[in-house]
DSSP file (Angstrom, degrees, kcal/mol; ACC not computed):
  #  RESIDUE AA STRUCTURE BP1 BP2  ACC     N-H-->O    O-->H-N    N-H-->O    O-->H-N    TCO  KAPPA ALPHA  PHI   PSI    X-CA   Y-CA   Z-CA
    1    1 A X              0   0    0      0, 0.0     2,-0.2     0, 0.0     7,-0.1   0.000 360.0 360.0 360.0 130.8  130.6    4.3  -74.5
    2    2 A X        -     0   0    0      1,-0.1     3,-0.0     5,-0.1     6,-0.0  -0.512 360.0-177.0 -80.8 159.1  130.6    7.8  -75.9
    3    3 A X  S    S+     0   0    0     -2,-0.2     2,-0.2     5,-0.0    -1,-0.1  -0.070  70.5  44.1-131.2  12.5  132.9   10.6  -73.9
    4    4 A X  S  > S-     0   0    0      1,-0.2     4,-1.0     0, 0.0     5,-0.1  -0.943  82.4-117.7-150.4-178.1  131.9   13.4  -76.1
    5    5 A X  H  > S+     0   0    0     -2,-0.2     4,-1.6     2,-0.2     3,-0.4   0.845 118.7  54.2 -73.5 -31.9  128.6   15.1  -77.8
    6    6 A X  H  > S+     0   0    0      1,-0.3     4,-2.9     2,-0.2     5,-0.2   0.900 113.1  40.2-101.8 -50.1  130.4   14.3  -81.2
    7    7 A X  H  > S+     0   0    0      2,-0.2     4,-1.3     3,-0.2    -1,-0.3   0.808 115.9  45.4 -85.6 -18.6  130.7   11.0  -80.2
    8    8 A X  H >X S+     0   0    0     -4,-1.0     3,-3.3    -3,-0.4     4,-0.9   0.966 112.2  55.6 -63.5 -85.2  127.1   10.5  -78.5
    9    9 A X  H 3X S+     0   0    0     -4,-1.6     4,-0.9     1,-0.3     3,-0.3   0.769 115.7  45.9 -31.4 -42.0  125.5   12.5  -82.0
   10   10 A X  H 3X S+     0   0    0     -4,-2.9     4,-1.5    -5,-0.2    -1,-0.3   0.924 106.0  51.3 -68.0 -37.7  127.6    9.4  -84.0
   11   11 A X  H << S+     0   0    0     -3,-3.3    -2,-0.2    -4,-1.3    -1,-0.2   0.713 114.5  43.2 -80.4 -19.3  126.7    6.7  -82.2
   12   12 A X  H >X S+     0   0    0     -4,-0.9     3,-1.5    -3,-0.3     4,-1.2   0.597 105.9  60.2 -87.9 -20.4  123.0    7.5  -82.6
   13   13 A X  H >< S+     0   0    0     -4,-0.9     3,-1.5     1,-0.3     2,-0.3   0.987 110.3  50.9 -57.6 -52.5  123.1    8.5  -86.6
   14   14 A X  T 3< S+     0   0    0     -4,-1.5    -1,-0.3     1,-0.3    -2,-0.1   0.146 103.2  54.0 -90.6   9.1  124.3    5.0  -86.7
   15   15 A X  T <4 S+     0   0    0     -3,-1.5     2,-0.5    -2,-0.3    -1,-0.3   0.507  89.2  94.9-113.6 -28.9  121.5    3.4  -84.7
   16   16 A X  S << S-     0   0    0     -3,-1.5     2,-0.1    -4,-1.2    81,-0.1  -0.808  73.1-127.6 -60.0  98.2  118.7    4.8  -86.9
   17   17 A X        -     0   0    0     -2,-0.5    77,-0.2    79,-0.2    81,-0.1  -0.044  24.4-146.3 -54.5 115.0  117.3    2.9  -89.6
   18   18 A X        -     0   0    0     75,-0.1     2,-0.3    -2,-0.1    77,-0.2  -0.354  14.7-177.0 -57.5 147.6  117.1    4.3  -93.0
   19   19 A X        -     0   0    0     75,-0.2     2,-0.4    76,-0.1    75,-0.1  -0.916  35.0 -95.4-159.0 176.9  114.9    4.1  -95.7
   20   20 A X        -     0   0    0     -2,-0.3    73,-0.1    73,-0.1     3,-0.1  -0.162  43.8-153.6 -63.9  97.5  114.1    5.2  -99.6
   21   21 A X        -     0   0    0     -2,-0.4     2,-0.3     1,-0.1    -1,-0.1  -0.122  35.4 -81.3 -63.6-174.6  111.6    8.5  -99.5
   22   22 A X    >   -     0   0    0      1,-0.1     3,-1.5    70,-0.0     2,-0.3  -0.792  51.5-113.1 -92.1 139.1  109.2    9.2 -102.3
   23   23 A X  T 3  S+     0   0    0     -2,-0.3    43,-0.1     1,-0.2    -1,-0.1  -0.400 105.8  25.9 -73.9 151.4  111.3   10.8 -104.7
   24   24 A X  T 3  S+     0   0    0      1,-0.3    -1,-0.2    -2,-0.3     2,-0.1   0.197  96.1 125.3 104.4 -20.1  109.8   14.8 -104.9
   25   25 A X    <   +     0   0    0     -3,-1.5    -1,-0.3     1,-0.1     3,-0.0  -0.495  25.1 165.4 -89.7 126.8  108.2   14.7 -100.8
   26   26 A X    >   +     0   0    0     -2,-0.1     3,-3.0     1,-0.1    -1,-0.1   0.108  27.9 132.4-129.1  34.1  109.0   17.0  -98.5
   27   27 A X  T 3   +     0   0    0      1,-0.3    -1,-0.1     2,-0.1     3,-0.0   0.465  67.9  38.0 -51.6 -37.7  107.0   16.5  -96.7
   28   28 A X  T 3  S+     0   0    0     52,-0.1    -1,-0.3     1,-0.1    52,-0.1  -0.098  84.3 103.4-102.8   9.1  108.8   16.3  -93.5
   29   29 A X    <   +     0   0    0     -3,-3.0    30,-2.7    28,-0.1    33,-0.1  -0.163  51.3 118.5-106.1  37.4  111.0   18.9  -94.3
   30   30 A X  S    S-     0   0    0     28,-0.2    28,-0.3     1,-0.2     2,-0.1   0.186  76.0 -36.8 -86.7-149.1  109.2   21.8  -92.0
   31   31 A X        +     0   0    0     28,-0.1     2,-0.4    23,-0.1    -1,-0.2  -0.569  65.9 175.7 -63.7 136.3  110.8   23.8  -89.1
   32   32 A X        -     0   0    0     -2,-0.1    86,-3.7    -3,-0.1     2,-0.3  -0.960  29.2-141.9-135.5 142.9  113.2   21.8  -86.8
   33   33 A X        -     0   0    0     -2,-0.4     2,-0.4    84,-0.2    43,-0.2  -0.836  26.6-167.8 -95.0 156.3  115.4   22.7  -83.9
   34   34 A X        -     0   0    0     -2,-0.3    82,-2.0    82,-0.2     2,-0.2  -0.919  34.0 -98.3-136.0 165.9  118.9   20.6  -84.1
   35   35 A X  B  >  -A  115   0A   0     -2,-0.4     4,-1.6    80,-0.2     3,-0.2  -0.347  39.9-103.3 -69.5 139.1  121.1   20.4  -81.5
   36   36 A X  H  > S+     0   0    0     78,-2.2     4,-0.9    77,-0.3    79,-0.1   0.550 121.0  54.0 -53.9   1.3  124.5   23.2  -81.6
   37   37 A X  H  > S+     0   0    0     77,-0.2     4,-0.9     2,-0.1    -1,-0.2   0.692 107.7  41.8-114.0 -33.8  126.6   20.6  -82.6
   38   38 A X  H  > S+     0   0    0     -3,-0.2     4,-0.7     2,-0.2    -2,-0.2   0.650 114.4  52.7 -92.2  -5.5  124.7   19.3  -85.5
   39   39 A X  H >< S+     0   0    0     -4,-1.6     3,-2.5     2,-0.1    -3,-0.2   0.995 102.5  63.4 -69.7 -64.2  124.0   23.1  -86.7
   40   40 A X  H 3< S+     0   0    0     -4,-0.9    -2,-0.2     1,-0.2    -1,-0.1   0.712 100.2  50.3   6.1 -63.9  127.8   23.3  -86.3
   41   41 A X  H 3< S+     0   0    0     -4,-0.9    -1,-0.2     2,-0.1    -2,-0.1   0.934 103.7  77.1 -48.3 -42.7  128.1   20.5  -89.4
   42   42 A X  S << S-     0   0    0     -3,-2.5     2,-0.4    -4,-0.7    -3,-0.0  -0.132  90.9 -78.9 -82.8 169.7  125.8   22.5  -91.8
   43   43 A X        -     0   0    0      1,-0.1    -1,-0.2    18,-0.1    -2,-0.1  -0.634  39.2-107.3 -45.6 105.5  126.2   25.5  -93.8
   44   44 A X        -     0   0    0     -2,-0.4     2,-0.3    -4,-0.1    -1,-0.1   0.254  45.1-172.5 -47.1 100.4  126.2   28.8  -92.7
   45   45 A X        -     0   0    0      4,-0.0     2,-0.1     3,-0.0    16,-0.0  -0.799  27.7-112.4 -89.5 160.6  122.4   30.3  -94.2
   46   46 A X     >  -     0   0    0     -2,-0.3     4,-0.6     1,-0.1     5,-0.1  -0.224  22.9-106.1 -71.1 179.6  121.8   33.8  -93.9
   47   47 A X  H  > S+     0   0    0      1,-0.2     4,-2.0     2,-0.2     3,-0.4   0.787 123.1  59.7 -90.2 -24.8  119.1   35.4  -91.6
   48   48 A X  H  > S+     0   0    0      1,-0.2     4,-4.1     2,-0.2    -1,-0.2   0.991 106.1  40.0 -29.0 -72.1  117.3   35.9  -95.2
   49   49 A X  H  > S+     0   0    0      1,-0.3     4,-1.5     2,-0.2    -1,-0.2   0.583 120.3  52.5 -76.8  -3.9  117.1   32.3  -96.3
   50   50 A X  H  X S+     0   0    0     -4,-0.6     4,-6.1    -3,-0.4    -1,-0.3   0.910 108.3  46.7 -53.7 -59.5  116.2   31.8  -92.5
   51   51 A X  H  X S+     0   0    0     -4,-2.0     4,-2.8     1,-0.2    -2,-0.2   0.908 112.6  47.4 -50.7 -51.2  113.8   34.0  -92.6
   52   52 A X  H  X S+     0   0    0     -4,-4.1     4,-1.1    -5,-0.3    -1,-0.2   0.986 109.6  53.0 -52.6 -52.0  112.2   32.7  -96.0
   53   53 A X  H  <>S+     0   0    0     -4,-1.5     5,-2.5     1,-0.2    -2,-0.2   0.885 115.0  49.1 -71.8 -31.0  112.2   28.7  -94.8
   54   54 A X  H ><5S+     0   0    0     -4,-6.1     3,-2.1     1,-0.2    -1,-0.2   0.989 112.8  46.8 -56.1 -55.6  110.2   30.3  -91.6
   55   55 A X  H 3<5S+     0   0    0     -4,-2.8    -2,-0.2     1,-0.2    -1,-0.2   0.592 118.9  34.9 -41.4 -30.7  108.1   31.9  -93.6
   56   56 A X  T 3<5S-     0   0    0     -4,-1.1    -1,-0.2     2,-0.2    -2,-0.2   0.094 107.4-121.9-124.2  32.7  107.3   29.4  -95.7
   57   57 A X  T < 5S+     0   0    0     -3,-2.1     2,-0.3    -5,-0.2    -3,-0.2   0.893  72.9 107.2  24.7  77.9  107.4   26.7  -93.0
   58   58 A X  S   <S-     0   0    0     -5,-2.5   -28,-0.2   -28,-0.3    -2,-0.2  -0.972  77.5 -84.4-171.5 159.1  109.9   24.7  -94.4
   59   59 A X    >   -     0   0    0    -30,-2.7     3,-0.9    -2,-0.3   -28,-0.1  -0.170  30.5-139.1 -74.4 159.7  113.5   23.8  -93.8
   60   60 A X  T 3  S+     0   0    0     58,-0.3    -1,-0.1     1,-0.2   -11,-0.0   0.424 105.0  63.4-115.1  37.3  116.4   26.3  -95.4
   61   61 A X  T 3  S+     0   0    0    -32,-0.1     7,-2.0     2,-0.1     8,-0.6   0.283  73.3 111.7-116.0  37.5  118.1   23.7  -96.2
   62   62 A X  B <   -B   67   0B   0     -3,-0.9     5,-0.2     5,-0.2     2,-0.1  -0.830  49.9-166.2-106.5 127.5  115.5   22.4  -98.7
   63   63 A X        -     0   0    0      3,-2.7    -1,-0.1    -2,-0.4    -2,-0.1   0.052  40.2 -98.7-109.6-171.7  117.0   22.8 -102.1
   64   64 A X  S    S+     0   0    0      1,-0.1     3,-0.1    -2,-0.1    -2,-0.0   0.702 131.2  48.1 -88.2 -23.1  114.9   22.4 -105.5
   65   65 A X  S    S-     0   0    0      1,-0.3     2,-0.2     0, 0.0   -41,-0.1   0.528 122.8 -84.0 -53.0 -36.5  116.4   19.1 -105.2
   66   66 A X  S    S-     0   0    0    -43,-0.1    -3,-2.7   -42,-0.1     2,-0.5  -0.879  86.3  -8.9 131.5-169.8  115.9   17.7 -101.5
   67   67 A X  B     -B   62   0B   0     -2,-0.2     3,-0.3    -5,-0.2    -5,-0.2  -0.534  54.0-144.3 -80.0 149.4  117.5   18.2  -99.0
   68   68 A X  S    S+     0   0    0     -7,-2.0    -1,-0.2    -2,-0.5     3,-0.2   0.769  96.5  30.6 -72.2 -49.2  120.7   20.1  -99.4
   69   69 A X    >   +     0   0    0     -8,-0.6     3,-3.8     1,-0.2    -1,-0.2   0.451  60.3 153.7-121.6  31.1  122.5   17.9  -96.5
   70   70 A X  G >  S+     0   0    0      1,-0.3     3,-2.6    -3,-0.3    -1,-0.2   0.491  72.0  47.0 -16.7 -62.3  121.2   15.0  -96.5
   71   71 A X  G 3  S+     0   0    0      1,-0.3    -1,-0.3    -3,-0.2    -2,-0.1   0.676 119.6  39.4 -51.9 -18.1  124.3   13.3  -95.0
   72   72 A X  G <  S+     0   0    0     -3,-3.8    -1,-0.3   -34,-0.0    -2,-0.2   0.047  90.0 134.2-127.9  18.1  124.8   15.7  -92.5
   73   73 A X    <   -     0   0    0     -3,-2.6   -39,-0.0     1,-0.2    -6,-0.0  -0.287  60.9 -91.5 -65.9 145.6  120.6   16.1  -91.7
   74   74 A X     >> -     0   0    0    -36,-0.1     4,-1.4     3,-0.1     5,-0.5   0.201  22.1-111.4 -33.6 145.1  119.7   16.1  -87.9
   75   75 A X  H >>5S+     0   0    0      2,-0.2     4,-3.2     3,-0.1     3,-2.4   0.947 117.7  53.7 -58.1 -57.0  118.8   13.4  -85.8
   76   76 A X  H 3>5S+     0   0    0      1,-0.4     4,-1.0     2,-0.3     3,-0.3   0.832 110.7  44.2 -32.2 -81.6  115.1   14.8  -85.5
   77   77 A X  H 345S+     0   0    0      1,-0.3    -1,-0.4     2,-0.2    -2,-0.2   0.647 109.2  66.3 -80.8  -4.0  114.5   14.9  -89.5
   78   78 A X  H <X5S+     0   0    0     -3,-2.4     4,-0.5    -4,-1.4    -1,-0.3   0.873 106.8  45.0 -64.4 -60.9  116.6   10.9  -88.9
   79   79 A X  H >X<S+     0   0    0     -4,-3.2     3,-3.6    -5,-0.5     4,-1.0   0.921  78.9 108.0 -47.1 -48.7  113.3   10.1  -87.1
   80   80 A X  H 3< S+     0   0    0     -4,-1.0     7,-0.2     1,-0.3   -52,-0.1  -0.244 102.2   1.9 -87.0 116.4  110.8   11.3  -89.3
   81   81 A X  H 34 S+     0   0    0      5,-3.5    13,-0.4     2,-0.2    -1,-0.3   0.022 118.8  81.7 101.8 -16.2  109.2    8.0  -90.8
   82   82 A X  H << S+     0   0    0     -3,-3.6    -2,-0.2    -4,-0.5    16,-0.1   0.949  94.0  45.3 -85.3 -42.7  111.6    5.7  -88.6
   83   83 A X  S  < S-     0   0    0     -4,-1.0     5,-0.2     3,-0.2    -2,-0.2  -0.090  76.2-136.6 -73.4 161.8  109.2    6.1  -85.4
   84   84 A X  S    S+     0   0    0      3,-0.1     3,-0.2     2,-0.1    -1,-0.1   0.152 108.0  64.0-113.5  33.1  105.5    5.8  -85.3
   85   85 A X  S    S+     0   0    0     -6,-0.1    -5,-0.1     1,-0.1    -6,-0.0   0.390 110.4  32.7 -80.4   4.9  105.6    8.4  -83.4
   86   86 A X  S    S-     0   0    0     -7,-0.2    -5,-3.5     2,-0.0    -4,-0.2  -0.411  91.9-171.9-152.7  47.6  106.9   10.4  -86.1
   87   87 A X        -     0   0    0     -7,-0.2    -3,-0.1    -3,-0.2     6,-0.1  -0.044  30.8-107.4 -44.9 139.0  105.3    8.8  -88.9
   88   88 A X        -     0   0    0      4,-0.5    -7,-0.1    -5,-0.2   -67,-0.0  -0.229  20.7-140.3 -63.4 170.0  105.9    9.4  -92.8
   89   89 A X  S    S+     0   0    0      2,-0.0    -1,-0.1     0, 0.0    -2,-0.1   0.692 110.9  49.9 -93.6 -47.0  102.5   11.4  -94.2
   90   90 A X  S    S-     0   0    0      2,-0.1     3,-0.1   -68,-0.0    -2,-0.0   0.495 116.7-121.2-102.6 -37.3  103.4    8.8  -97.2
   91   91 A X        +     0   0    0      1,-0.4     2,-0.3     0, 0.0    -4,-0.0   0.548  59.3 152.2  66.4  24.8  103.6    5.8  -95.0
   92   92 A X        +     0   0    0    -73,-0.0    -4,-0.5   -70,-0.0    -1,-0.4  -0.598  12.5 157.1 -78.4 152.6  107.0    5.1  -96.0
   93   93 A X        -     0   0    0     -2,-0.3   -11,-0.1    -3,-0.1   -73,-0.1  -0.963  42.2 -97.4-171.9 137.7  109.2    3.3  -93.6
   94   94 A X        -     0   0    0    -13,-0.4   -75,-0.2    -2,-0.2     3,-0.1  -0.327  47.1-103.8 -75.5 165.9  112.5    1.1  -93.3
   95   95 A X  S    S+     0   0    0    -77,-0.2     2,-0.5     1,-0.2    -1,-0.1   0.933 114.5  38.8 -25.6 -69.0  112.0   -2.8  -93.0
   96   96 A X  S    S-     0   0    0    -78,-0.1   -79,-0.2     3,-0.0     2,-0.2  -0.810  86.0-138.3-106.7 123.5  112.8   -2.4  -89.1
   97   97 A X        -     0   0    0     -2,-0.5   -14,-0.1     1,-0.1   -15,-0.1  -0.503  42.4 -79.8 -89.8 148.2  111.5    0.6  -87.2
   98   98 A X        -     0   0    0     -2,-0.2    -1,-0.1   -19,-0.1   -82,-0.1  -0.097  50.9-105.2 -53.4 126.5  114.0    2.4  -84.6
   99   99 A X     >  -     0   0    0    -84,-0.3     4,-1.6     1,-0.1    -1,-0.1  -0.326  23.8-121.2 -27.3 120.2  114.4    0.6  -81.2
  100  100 A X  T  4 S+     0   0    0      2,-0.2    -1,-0.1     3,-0.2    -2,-0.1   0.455 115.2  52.3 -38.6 -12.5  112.5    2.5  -78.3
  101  101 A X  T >> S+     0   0    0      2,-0.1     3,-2.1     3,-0.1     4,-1.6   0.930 109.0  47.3 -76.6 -75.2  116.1    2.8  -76.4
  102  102 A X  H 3> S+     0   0    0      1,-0.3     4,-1.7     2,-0.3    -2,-0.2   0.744 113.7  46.6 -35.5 -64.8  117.8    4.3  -79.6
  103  103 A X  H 3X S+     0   0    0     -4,-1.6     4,-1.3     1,-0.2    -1,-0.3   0.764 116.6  51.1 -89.0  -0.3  114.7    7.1  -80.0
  104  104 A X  H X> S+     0   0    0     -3,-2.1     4,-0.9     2,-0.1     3,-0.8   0.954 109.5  48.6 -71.9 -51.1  115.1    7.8  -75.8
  105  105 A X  H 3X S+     0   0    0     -4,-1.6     4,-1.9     1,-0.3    -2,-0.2   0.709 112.8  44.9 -61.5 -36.6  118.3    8.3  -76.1
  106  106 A X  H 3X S+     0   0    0     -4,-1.7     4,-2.2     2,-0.2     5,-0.3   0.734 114.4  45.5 -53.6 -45.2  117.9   10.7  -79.0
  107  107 A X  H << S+     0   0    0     -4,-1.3    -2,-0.2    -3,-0.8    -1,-0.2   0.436 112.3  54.2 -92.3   3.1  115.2   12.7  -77.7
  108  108 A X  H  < S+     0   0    0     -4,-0.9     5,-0.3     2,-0.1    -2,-0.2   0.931 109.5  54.0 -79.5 -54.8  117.4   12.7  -74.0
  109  109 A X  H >< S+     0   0    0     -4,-1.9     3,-1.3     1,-0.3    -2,-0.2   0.868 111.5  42.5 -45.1 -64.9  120.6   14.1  -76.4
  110  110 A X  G >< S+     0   0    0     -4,-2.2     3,-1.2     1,-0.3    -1,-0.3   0.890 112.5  52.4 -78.8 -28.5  118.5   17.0  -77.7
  111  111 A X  G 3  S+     0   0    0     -5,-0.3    -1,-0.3     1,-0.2    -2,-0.2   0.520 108.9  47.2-108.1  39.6  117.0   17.9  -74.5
  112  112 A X  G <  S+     0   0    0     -3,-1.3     2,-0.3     1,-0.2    -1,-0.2  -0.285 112.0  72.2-131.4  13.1  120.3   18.2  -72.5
  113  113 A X  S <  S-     0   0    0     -3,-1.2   -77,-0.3    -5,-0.3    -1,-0.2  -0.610  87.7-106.5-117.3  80.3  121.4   20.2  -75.3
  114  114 A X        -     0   0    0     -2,-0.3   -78,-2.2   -79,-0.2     2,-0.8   0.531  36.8-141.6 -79.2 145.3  120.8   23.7  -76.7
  115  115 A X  B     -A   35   0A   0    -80,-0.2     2,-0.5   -79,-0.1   -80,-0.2  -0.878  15.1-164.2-123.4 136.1  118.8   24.2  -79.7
  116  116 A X        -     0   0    0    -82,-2.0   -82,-0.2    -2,-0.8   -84,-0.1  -0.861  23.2-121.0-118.6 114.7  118.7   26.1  -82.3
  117  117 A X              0   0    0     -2,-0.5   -84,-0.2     1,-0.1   -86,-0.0   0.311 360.0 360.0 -24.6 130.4  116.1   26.8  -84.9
  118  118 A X              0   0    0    -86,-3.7   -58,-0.3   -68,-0.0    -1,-0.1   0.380 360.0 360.0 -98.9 360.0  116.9   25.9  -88.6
């Protein structure tokens, strides 16, 4: 049982199924809120490169590459394609789509949590 947000925010990364995007899609890579704790992980952007990824409705941590932190991405952009309520554009998807406990629990964690815009 987790006893902290650190340990909650692990125990759901690790419950969410993965799978291979198409390489070059970002599809899914627009405005998000993350939780303070997973904002906390990333890189400090400036209010610029904020400013830009708003502007251009898109994350700022979407590189020329991908994403920039892929290891350390939010639970929210972890959903997007595992759910079909938060279906790929592409209709990519892992083998096994995320348990309906595992995405309550996730969307209980962000909304007992403060958020902040990336």
């Amino acid at each position: 049982m987790p006893y902290t947000n650190a340990d909650l925010l692990e125990s759901l990364r690790e419950k969410i199924p993965t799978f291979r995007c198409i390489v070059g899609c970002h599809d899914c890579c627009g405005p998000v809120t993350a939780s303070s704790e997973e904002v906390a992980r990333l890189p400090v952007k400036s209010d610029e490169e904020h400013e830009r990824a708003l502007t251009d409705l898109t994350c700022p941590y979407l590189g020329s590459s991908g994403c920039e932190v892929y290891a350390e991405r939010p639970l929210i952009c972890r959903l997007f394609g595992t759910s079909p309520r938060l279906p790929c554009p592409n209709g990519m998807r892992p083998v096994y789509m995320v348990d309906d406990t595992t995405e309550q629990a996730v969307h209980r964690f962000l909304g007992s949590t403060r958020q902040v815009l990336l």
